[in-house]
C-alpha positions in Angstrom: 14.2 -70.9 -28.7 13.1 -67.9 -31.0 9.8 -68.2 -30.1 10.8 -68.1 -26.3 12.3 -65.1 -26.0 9.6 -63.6 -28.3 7.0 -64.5 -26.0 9.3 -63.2 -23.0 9.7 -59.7 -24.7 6.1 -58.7 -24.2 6.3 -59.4 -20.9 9.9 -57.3 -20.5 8.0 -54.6 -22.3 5.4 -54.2 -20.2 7.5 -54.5 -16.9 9.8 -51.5 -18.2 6.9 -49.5 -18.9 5.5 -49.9 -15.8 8.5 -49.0 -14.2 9.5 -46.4 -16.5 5.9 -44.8 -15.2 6.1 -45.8 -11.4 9.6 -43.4 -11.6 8.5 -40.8 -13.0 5.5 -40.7 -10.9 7.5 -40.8 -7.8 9.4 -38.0 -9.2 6.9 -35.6 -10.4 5.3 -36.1 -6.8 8.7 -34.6 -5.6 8.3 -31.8 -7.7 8.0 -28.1 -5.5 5.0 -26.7 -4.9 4.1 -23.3 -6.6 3.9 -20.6 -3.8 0.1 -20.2 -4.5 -0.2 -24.0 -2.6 2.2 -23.5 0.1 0.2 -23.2 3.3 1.0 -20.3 6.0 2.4 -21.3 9.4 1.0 -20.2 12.4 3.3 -17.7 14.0 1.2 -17.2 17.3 -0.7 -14.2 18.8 2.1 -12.6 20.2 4.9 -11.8 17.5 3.5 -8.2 17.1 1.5 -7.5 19.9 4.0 -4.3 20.9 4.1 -3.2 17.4 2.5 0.4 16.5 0.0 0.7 13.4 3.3 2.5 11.8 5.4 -0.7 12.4 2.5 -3.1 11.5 2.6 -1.4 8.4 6.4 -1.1 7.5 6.8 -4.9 8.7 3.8 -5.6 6.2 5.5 -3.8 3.5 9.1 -5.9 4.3 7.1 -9.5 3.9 5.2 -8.4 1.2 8.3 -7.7 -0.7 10.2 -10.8 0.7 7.1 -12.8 0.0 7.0 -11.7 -3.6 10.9 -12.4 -4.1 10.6 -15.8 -2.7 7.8 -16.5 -4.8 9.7 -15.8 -7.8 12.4 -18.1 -7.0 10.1 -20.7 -6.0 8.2 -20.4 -9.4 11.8 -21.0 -11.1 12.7 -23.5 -9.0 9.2 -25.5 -9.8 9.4 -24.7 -13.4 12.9 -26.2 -13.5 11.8 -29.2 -11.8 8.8 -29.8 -14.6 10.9 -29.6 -17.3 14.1 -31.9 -15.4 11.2 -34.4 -15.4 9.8 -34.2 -18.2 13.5 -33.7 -20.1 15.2 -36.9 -17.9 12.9 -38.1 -15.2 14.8 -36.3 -12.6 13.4 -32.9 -10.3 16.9 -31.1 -11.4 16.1 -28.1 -8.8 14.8 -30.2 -6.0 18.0 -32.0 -5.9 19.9 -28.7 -6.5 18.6 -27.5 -2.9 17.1 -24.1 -4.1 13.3 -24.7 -1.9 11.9 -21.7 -0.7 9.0 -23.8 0.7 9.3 -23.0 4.6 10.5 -19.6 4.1 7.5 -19.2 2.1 5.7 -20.4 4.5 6.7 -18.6 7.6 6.6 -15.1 5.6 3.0 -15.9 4.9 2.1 -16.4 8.8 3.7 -13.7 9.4 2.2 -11.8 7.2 -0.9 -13.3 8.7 0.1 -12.1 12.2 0.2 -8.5 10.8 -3.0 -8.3 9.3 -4.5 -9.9 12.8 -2.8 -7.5 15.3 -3.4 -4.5 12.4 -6.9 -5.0 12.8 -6.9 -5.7 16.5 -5.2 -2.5 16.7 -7.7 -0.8 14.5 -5.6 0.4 11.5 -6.8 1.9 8.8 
């Protein structure tokens, strides 16, 4: 009987390990991106179109700011995440709501916008 559950503890070993690493995997893939990897969506041709080079320039300004505090609290959030999974196996701001992912996003595209209708526009 000894030698039983011996030969069965390997086994049990093996099985929690793999899903000890299965978890964790799944949860660092649910970690947030850093702002650096967040891809810009595509606001359209139109958004500024009836903006002066002034505007362009003072809407650039506003999303470059915005962009810059959203990347800060994005890089918190991610960094909180890594150290949730590597403290307990769990992404402690991902489940804490704080993604700035689409807002980061959409500033970026619209930032985009900006610099396409700027240099339609010709500003220096």
């Amino acid at each position: 009987m000894i030698n039983n559950s011996l030969n069965k503890s390997p086994k049990r070993n093996r099985f929690h390990a793999l899903y000890l690493h299965d978890y964790s995997h799944s949860a660092y893939r649910r970690l947030r991106p850093r702002p650096q990897n967040i891809a810009a969506v595509d606001i359209g041709q139109n958004e500024y179109r009836a903006f002066s080079c002034t505007q362009l320039d003072d809407a650039e300004v506003q999303y470059d700011q915005a962009l810059k505090n959203l990347s800060a609290e994005q890089n918190r959030a991610a960094t909180g995440d890594a150290w949730g999974v590597f403290l307990i196996g769990l992404p402690i701001s991902s489940m804490a709501g704080t993604d700035k992912e689409t807002a980061i996003a959409v500033t970026k595209g619209k930032l985009q916008a900006i610099e396409r209708q700027q240099r339609r526009r010709d500003c220096s």
